[in-house]
Every structure is written in structure tokens, then in C-alpha cells.
N, C-alpha and C positions, 0 to 999 in steps of 0.2 A: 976816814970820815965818820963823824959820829953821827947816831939813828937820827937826830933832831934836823942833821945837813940831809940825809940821802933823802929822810920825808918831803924836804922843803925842793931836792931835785925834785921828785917825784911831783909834787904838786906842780911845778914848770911844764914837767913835761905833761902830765893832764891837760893843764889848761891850753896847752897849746893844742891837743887833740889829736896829734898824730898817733896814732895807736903803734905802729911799730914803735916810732921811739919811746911810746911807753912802755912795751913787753920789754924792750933793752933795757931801760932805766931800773924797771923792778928787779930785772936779771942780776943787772950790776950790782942793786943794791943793798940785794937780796932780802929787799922784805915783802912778804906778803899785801897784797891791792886791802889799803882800811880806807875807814869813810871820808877822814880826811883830805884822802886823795880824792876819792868822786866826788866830794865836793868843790873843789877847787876845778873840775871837768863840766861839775854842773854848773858852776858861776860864769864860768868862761862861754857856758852855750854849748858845748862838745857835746850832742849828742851820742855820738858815736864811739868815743870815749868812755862814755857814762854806760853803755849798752855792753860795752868789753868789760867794764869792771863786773858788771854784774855776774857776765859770763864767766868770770875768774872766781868768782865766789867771795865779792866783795862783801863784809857785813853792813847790812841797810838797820841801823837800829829802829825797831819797829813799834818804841811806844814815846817817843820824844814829841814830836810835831814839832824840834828847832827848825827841822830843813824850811818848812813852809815859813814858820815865825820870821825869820831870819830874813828872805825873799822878801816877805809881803811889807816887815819895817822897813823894807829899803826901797818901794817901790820896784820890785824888781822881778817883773811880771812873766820874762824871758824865763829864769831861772824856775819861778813857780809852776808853773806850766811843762815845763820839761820834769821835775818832779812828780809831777802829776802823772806822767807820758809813760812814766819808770816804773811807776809804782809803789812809787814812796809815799809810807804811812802816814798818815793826816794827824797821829799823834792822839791821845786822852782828849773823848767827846767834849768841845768846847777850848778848850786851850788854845788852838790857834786860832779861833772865831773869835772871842773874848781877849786877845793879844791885837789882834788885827781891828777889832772894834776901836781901840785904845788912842793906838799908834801907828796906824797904816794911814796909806792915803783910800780914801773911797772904794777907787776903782779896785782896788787891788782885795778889799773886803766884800765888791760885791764877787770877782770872781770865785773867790773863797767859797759863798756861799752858793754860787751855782753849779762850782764841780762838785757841790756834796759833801765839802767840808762839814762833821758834824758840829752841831751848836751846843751839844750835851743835854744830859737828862731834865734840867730844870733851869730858868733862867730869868733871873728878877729884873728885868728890863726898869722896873721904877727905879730900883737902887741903880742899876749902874746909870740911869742918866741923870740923876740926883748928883753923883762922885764922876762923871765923865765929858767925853766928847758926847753929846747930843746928837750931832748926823749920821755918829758912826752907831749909836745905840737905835737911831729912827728906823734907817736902813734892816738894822738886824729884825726891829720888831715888826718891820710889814713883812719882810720876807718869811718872818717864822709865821704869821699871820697866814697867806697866802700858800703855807706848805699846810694849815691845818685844812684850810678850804677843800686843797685838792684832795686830803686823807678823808675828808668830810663825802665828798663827793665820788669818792673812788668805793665806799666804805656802801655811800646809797647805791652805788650802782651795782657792786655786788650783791646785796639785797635786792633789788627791782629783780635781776638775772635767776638768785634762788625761785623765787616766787613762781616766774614763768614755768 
């Protein structure tokens, strides 16, 4: 069976989430747990799957943000969320904020920006509602709105606290 068949076992066996038949499946097929395969564990919901890969010493790439991008254009709130659970990287500040702004549905943008997904260093909210979806750029600029407040306010309170 060639690498392209035992991967595509492999991902069967992820998604179905039985962990022994995945330690078998890899044994069999002798390759090493890639991301591929956790993802296919994470699409399916398999937590517990997802948590064994990691354990195996699966490579989580740490500067993409597809895993989110990928979820959030699908609606697929399940998966995001469990990413999140994992520890899976949110990807270059903005990327998946500025993806999800685009082409997500709503909800799936504001959870984004409530787990802390970053929004990146600088962000021209005129331009992109000029060239974009408008609800999804409104969304982005109360929330960043509303995050300087509380920086505003976190900022006085530690000044009031020096002073005493």
C-alpha cells in the first residue's frame, strides 16, 4: 500500500476516534502521527484522539492559523473550539480575524475574537469596509473599540493604585 493509502487509513481511523484502532493503524502502517491526521480527529469532534496525537508527538504547525481559517469558513464551531481546547496556534496577529471578517458567518467571528484570537498590529477598518462585508468589518471595529476601553481603563486604574 502506498504512503498516499495508509495516510488516507489513517485518517478513517482518526475520525472515527477509537484510539486503540488508531495506535494499530499507525503500527500497521508504520508512519509517524502528522497533522493531517489530527485533523481529520479534529473535524470529526474526537477529542480524545486529538489529545493522543499530541501525546505521540504529533507536529501542530505553529504559525499558519489554517486550522482556525478552515473551521470558522465552514461554520464549524465544533472543530474551532476544540482547537482552541488543544492549543492550537491562532496563527500571524490578524490572519485569521481578517479571513473570518471576510468569509465566515458572524457568530463564528465573534467567537474568534472572544477566545482572543489576535486582530494584529494595525487595522484599517475604513479600507476593508470600503472593499468588504460591512457586518463582518462593524463587528470587528466595536470589538477592537471596546478592548481599547478596557486597556484605557485597566491603564487608569493602575495609576489611581500607584498614587495611593
Amino acid at each position: 500500500m502506498d504512503l498516499a493509502r495508509r495516510r488516507q487509513l489513517l485518517c478513517l481511523a482518526a475520525a472515527s476516534g477509537v484510539v486503540p484502532n488508531l495506535s494499530a493503524a499507525l503500527q500497521a502502517a508504520g508512519c509517524a502521527p502528522v497533522y493531517d491526521v489530527f485533523l481529520a480527529a479534529a473535524a470529526a469532534g474526537q477529542l480524545a484522539a486529538c489529545r493522543w496525537f499530541l501525546q505521540q508527538g504529533c507536529p501542530i504547525p505553529h504559525d499558519d492559523g489554517q486550522a482556525y481559517m478552515a473551521a470558522c469558513c465552514n461554520g464549524d464551531m465544533a472543530t474551532a473550539v476544540l482547537r482552541r481546547r488543544l492549543g492550537v496556534p491562532w496563527g500571524p496577529p490578524g490572519e485569521a480575524v481578517y479571513d473570518a471578517v471576510e468569509r465566515s458567518p458572524l457568530p463564528m467571528l465573534r467567537w474568534l475574537l472572544e477566545a482572543g484570537c489576535p486582530a494584529g498590529p494595525s487595522v484599517d477598518l475604513a479600507s476593508g469596509r470600503a472593499i468588504g462585508r460591512c457586518e463582518g468589518w462593524e463587528l470587528l471595529s466595536r470589538h477592537l473599540e471596546e478592548q481599547r476601553q478596557l486597556q484605557s481603563r485597566a491603564r487608569d486604574a493602575g495609576r489611581r493604585c500607584a498614587i495611593c
